[in-house]
VONUTOR-826232 format. One record per atom (N, C-alpha, C): x, y, z; residue in one letter. Coordinates in steps of 0.02 Angstrom, whole numbers, padded with zeros to 5 digits, always signed. Layout:
// residues N
XYZA ...
***
This chain:
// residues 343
-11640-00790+01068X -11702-00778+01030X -11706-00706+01006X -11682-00647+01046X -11679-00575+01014X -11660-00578+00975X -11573-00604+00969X -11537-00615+00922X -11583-00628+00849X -11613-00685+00864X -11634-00712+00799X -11687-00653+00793X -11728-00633+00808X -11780-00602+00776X -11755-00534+00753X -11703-00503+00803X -11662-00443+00748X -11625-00457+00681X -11607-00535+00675X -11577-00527+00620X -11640-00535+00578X -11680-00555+00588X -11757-00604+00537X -11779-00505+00519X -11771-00447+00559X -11792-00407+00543X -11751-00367+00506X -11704-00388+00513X -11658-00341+00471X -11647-00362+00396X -11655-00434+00391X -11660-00466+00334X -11725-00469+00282X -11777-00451+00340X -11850-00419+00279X -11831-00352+00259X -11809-00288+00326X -11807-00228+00295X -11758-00233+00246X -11704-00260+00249X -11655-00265+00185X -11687-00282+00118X -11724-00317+00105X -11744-00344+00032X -11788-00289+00029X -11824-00238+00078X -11883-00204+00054X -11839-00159+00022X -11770-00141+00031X -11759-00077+00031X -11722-00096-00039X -11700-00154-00069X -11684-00171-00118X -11689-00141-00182X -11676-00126-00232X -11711-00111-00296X -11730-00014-00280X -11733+00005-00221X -11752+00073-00220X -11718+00127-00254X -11759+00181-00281X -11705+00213-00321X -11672+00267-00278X -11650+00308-00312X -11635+00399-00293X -11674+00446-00285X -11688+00496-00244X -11716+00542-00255X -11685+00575-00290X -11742+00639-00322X -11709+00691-00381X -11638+00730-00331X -11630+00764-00382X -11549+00820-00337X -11583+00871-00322X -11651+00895-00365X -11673+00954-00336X -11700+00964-00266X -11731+00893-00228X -11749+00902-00177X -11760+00938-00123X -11778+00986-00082X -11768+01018-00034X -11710+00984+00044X -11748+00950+00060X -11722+00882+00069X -11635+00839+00073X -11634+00849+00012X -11587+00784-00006X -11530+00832+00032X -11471+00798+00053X -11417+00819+00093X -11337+00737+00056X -11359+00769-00009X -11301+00713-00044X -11213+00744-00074X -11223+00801-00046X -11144+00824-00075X -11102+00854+00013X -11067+00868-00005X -11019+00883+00040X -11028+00954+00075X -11003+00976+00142X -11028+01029+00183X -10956+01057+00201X -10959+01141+00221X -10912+01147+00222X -10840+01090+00278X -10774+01132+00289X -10761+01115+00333X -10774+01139+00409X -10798+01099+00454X -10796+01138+00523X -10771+01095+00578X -10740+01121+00621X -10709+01089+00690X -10749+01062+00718X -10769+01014+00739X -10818+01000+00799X -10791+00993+00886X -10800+01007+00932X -10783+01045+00977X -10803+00960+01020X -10725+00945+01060X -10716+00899+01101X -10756+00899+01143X -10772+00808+01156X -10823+00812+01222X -10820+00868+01295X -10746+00876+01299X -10730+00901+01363X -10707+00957+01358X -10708+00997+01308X -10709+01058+01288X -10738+01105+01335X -10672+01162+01364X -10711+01209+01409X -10773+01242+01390X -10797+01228+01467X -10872+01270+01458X -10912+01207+01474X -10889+01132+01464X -10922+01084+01475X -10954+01076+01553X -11011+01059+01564X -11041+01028+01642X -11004+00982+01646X -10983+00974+01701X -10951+00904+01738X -11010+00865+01748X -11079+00891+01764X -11142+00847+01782X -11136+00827+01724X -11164+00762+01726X -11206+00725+01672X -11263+00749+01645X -11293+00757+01588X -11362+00786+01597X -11396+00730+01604X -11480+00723+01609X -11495+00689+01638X -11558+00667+01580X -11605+00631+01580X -11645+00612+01521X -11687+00656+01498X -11694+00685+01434X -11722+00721+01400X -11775+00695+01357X -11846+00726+01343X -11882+00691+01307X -11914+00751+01239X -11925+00718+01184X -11954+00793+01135X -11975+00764+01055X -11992+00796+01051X -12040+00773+00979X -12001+00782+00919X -11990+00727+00900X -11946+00736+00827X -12024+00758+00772X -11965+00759+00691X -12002+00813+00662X -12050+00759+00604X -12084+00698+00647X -12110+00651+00603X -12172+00635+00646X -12178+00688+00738X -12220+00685+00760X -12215+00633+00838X -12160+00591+00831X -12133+00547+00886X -12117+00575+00945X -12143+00549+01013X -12106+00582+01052X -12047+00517+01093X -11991+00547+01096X -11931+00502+01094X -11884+00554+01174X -11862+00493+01214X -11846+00492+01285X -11746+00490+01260X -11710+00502+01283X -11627+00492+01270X -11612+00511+01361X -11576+00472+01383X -11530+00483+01433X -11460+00472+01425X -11423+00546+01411X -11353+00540+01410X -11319+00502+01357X -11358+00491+01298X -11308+00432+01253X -11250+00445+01236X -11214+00386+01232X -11140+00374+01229X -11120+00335+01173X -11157+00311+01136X -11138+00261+01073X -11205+00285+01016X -11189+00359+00997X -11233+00368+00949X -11235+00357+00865X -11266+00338+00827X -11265+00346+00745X -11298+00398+00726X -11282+00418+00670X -11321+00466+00634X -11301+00444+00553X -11363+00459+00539X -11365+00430+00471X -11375+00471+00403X -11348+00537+00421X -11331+00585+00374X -11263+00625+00392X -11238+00646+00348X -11184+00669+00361X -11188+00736+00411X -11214+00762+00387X -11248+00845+00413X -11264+00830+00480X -11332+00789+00507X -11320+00767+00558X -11283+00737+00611X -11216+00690+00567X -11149+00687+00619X -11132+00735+00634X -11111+00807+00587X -11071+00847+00605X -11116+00888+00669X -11180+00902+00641X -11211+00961+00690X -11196+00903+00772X -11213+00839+00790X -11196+00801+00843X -11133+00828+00875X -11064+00825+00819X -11022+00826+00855X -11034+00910+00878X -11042+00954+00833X -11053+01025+00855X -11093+01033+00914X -11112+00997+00940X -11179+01005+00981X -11152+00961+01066X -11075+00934+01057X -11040+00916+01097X -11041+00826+01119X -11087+00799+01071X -11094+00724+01074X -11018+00691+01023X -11023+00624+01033X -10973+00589+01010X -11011+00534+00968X -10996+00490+00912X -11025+00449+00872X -10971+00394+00866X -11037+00334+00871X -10991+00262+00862X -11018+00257+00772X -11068+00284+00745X -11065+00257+00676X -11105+00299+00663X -11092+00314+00584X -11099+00360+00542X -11131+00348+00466X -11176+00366+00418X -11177+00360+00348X -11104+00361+00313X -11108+00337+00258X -11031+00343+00222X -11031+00421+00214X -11090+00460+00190X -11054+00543+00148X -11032+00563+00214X -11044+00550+00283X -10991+00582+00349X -10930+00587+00345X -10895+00552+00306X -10823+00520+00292X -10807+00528+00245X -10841+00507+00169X -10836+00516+00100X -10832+00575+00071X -10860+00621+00079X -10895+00685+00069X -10843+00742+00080X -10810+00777+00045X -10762+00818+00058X -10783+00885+00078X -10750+00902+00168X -10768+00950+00194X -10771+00915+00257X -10825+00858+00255X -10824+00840+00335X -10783+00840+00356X -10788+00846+00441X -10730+00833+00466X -10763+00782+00535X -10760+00745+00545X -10767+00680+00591X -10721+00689+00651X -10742+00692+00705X -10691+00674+00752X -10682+00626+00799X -10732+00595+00820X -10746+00545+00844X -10683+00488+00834X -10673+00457+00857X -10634+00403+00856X -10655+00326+00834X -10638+00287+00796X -10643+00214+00775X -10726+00222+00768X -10759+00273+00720X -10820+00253+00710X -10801+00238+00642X -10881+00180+00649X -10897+00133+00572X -10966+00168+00542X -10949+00147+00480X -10991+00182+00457X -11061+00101+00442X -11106+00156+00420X -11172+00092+00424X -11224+00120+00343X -11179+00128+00292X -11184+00107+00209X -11207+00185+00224X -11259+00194+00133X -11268+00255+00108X -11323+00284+00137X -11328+00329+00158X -11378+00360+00183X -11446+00364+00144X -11449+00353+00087X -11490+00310+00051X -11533+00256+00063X -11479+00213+00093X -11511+00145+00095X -11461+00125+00170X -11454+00139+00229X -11431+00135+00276X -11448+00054+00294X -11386+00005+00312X -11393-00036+00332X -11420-00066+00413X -11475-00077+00402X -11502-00076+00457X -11451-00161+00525X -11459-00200+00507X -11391-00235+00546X -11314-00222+00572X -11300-00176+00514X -11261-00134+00539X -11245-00076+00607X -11323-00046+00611X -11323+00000+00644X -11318-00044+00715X -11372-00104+00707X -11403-00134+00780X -11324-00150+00807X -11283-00171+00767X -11228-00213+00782X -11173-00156+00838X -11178-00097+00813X -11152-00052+00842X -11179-00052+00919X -11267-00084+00950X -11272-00070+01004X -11267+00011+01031X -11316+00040+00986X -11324+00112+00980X -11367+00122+01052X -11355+00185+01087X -11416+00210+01144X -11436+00262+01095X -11448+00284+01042X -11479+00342+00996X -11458+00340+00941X -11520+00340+00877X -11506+00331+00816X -11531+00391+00789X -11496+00427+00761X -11518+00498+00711X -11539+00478+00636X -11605+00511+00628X -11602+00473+00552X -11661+00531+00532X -11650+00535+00453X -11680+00592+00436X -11764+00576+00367X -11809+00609+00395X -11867+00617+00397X -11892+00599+00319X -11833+00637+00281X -11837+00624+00194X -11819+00548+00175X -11841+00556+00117X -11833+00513+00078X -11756+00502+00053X -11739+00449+00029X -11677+00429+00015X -11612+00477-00004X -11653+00530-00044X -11619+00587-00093X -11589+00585-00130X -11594+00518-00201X -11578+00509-00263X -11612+00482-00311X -11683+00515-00283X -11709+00487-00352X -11786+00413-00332X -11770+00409-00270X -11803+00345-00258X -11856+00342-00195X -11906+00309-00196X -11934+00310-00114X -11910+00261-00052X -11854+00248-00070X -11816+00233+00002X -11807+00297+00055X -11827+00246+00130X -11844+00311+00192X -11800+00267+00230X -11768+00312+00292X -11762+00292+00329X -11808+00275+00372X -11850+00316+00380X -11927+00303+00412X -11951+00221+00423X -11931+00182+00374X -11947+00134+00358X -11909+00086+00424X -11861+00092+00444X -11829+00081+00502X -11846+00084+00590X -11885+00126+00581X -11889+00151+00636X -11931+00089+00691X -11972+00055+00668X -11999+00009+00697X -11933-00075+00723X -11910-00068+00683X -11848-00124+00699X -11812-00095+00746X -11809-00029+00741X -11754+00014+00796X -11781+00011+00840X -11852+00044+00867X -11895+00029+00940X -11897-00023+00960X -11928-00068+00916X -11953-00139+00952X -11844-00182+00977X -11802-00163+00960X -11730-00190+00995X -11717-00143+01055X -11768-00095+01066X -11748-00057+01147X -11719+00014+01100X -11704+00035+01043X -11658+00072+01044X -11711+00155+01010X -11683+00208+01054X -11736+00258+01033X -11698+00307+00970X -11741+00317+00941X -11725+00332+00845X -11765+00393+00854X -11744+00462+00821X -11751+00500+00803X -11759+00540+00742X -11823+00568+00713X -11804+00588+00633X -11784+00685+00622X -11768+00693+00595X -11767+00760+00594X -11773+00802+00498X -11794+00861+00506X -11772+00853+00426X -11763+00944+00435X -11704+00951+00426X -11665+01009+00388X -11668+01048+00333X -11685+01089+00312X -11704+01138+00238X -11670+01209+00263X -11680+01245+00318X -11685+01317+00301X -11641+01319+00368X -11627+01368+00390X -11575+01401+00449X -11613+01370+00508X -11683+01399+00497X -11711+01381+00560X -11728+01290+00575X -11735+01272+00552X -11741+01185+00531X -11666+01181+00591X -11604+01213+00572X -11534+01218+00576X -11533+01212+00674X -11562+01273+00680X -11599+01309+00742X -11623+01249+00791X -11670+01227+00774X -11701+01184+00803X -11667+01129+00829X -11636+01094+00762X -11588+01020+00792X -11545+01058+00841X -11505+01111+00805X -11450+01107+00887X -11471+01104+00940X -11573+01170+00968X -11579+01167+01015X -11598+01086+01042X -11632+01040+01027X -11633+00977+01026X -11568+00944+01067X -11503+00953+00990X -11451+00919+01025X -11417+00937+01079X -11407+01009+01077X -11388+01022+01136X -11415+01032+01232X -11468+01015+01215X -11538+00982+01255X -11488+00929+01284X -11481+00872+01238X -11490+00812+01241X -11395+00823+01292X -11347+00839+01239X -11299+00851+01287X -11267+00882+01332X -11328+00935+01344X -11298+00962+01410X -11262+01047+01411X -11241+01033+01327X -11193+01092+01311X -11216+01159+01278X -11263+01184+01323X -11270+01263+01309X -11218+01309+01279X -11156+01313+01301X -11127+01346+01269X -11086+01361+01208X -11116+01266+01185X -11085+01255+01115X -11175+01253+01063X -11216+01286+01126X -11279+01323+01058X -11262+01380+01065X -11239+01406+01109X -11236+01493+01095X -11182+01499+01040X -11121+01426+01047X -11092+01454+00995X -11087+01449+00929X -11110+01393+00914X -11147+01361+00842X -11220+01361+00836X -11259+01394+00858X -11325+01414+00850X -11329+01505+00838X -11336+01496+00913X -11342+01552+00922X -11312+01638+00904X -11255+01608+00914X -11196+01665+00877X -11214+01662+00786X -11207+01622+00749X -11228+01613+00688X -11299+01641+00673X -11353+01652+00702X -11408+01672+00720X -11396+01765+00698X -11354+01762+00742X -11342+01836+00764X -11286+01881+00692X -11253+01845+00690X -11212+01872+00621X -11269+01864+00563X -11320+01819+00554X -11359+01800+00491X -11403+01880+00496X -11439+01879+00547X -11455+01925+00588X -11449+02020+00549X -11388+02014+00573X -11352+02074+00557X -11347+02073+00466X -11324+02028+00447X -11336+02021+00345X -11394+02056+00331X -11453+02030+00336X -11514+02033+00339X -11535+02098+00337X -11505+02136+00393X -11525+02215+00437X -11509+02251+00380X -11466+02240+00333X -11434+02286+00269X -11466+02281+00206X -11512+02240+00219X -11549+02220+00130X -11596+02283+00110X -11567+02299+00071X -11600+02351+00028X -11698+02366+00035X -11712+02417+00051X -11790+02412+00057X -11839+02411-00003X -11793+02443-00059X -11831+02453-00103X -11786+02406-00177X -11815+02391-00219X -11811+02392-00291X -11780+02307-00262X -11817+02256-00247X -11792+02180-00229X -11766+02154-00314X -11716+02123-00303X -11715+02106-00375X -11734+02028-00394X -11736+02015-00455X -11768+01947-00472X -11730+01897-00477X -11707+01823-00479X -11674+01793-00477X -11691+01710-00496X -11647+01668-00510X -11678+01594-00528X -11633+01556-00511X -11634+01493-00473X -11578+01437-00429X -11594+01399-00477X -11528+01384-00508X -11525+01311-00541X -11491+01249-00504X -11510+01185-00517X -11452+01154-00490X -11431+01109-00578X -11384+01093-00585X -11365+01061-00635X -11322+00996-00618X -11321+00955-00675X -11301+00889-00646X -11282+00849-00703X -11249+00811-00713X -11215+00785-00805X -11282+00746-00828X -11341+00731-00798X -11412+00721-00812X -11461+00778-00830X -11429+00831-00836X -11490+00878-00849X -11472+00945-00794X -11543+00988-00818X -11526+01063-00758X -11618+01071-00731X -11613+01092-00662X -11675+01098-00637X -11662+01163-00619X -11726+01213-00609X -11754+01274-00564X -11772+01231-00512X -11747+01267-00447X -11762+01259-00392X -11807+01310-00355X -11841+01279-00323X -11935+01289-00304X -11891+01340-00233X -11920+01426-00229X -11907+01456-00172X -11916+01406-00111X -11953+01368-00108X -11951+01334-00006X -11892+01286+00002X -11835+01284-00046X -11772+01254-00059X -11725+01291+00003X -11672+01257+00010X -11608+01272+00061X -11608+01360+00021X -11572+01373-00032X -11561+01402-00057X -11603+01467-00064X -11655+01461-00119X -11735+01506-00103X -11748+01523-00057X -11757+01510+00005X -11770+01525+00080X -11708+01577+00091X -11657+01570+00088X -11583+01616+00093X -11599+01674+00055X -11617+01653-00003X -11632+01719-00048X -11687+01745-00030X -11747+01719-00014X -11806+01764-00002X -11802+01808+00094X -11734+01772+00129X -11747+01822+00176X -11691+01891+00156X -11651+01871+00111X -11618+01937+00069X -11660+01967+00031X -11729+01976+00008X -11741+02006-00017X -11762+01993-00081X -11749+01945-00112X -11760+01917-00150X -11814+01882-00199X -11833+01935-00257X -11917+01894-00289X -11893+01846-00357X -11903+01761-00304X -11885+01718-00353X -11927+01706-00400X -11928+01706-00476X -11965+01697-00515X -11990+01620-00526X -11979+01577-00470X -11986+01491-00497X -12042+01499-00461X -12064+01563-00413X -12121+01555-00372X -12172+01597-00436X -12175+01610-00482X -12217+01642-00548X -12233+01583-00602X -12178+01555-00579X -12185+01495-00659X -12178+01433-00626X -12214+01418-00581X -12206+01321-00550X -12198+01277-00588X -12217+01286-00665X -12207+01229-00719X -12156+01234-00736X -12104+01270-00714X -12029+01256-00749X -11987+01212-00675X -11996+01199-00623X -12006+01153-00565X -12000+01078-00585X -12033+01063-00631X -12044+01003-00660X -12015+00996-00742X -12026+01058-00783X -12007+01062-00848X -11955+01110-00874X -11884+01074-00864X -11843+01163-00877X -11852+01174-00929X -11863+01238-00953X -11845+01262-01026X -11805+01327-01003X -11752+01326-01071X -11716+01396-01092X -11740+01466-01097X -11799+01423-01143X -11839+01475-01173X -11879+01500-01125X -11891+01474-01056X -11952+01515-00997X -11904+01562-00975X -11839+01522-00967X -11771+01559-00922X -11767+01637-00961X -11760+01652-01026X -11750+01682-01060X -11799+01745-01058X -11858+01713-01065X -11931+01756-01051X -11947+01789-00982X -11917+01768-00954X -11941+01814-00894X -11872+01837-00865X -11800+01828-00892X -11746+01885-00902X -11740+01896-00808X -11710+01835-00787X -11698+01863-00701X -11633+01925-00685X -11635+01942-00662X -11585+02000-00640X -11507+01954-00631X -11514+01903-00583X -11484+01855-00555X -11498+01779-00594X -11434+01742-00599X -11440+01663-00601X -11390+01613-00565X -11442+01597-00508X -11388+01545-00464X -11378+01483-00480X -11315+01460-00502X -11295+01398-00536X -11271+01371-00485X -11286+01269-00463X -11276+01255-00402X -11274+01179-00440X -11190+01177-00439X -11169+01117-00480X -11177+01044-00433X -11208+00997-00442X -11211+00938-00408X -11180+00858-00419X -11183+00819-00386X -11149+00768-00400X -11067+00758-00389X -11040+00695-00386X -10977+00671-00414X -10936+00746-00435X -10935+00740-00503X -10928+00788-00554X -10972+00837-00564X -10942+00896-00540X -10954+00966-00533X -10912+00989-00602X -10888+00960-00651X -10870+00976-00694X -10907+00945-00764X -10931+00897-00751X -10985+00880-00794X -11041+00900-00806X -11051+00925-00737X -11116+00967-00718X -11136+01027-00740X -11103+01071-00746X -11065+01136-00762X -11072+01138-00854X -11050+01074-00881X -11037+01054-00939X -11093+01055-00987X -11132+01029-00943X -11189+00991-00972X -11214+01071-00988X -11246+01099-00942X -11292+01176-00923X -11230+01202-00985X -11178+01201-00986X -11143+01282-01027X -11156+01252-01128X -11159+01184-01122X -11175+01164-01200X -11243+01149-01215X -11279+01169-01166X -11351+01171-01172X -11381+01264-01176X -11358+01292-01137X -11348+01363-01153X -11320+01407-01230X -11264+01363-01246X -11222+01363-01309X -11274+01365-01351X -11300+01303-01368X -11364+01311-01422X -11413+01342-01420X -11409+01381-01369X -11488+01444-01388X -11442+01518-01404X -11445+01543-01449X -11411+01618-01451X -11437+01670-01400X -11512+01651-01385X -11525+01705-01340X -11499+01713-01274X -11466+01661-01261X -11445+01634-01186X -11393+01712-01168X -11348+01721-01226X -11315+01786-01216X -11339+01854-01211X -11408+01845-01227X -11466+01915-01224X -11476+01947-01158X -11478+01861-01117X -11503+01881-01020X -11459+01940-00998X -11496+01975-00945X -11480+02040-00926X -11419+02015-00870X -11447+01940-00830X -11388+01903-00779X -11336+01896-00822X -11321+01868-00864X -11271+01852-00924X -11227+01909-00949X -11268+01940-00961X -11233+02040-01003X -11205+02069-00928X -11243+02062-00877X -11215+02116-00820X -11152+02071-00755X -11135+02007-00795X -11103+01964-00759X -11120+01934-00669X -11173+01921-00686X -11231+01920-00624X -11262+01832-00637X -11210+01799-00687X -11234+01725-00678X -11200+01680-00645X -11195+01659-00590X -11153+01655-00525X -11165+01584-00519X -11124+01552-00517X -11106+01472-00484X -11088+01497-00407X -11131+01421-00397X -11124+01444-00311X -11082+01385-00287X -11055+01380-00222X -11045+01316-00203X -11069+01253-00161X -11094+01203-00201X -11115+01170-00162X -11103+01150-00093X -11050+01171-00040X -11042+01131+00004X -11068+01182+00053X -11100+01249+00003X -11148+01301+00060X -11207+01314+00054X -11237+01280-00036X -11314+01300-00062X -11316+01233-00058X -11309+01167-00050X -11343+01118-00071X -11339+01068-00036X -11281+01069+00018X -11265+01030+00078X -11294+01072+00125X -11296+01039+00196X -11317+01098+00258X -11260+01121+00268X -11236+01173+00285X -11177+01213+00302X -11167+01213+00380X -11240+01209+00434X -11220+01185+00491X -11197+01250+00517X -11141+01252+00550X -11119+01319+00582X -11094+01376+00547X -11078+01365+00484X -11067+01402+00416X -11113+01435+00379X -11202+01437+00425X -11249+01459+00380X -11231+01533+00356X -11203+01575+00445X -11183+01639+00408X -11157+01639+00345X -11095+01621+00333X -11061+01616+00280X -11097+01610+00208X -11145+01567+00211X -11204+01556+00158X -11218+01640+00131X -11254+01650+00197X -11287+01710+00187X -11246+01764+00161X -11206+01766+00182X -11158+01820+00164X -11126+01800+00108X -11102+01756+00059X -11105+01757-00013X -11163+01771-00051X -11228+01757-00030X -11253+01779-00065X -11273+01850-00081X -11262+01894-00018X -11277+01947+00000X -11208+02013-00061X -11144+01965-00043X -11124+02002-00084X -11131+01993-00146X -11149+01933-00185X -11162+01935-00225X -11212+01983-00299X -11281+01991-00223X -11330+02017-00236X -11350+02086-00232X -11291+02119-00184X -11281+02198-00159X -11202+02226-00189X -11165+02192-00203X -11109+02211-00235X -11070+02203-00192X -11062+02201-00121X -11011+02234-00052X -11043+02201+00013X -10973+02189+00046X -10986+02153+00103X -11025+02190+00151X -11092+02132+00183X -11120+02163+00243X -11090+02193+00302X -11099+02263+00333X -11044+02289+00384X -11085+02246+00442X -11005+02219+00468X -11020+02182+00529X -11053+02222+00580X 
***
């Protein structure tokens, strides 16, 4: 009889989730391109407790409070979130496809399946795995559409199994899950070293930012559909505004929703961060440089004349970077100061 009523539930949430679209690319949110590469550090990796840890309980970031003892057959249903798991000293029986798909991950886990797009996560899939902890993230689909995982979460409780949401944007967002995961597994010394240490180098970037004369700047993301300004409380914006940084999308909110050339042009940023998305990062790129082409003034910008219009890379402004945030920081830093931060 369980049987039957998990599948009867998996087969309503399936048709709801049917027809759902994408969220936009600009999202704060969305976690749809690839992250760098990073090692994730074996279960039994020195430094490990031989104790088991023992059941942990804590409030995910949707307000839930959710109990885990020791799980051993976990999913996660973003990529970012597999990796920070394995960083955090856990092991995964199933995964979203961009965990695998997505160039950069690196997976270590053994004979895990994956359970569809993180989009639209197959919910039978996951049950089938016989998960003790489901990771699943707080946003919306992130292409365009109001598909949630959220939407899940009730099929997941009511089969025994405890589900967790979390949602990621800024370093500290970053901060938090590890302290969480590494809560959950036991492994303090793989937060001091993927938290905490990263903390401390971001830290030190920071200590060097210029006190005076902040300069101005504008995050694009572009995409073979078009180019957006990205809103400062973005992955990105947040990076720049603890460098120092006065983003002009926080002066003009209507270009958030409406790009124009001509606003870009008018308020002449010092800086322009280009943050190619999608598939094709070459289409993307394409689109923004023959849309630029047709305005003459585009060559007027002071970013443009002083070679200060900077493509960034997505797998550090637009994916979570995870233990790589330093690294974030510190391209942009040189970007924005001329010279590397002294360690």
């Amino acid at each position: 009889m369980k049987r039957i009523v998990l599948c009867a539930a998996a087969a309503v949430l399936a048709l709801a989730l049917v027809g759902c679209g994408q969220q936009e690319a600009a999202a704060p949110a969305a976690d749809n391109t690839a992250a760098p590469e990073q090692q994730a550090p074996a279960s039994d990796a020195a430094g490990a407790d031989d104790a088991a840890p023992g059941p942990v309980t804590f409030t995910d970031d949707l307000g839930n409070e959710v109990t885990v003892d020791n799980p051993q057959r976990v999913v996660a249903c973003m990529g970012s979130f597999a990796n920070a798991w394995e960083l955090a000293g856990g092991t995964l029986v199933g995964v979203s496809d961009d965990a695998l798909q997505a160039a950069g991950w690196t997976i270590a886990s053994p004979d895990v399946a994956t359970v569809g797009d993180f989009a639209a996560v197959n919910l039978e899939a996951i049950i089938a795995l016989d998960p003790d902890f489901v990771i699943m993230t707080s946003g919306t689909g992130g292409r365009g559409g109001d598909s949630s995982q959220a939407d899940l979460r009730d099929a997941l409780v009511g089969s025994g199994i405890p589900v967790a949401y979390f949602q990621v944007t800024t370093f500290d967002d970053y901060l938090r899950l590890m302290r969480t995961f590494t809560d959950i597994t036991g492994r303090e010394d793989l937060y001091e070293q993927n938290a905490a240490a990263v903390e401390q180098a971001i830290d030190d970037i920071v200590a060097q930012v210029p006190a005076e004369n902040p300069p101005t700047a504008l995050v694009l993301t572009t995409f073979s559909g078009g180019t957006r300004v990205q809103a400062p409380e973005t992955q990105t914006g947040a990076m720049l505004a603890d460098l120092g940084v006065n983003n002009l999308a926080g002066e003009n909110r209507s270009l958030l929703k409406d790009f124009s050339l001509e606003a870009v042009i008018e308020m002449d940023p010092d800086f322009i961060f280009v943050i190619p998305m999608g598939d094709d990062a070459e289409a993307a790129m394409r689109n923004l440089e023959e849309a630029t082409a047709a305005n003459p003034a585009w060559s007027s910008l002071s970013a443009v004349q002083n070679g200060r219009y900077i493509t960034l890379d997505p797998t550090l402004y637009l994916s979570k970077p995870n233990a790589h945030w330093s690294d974030a920081y510190q391209g942009l830093f040189d970007s924005l100061y001329g010279q590397p931060a002294r360690g």
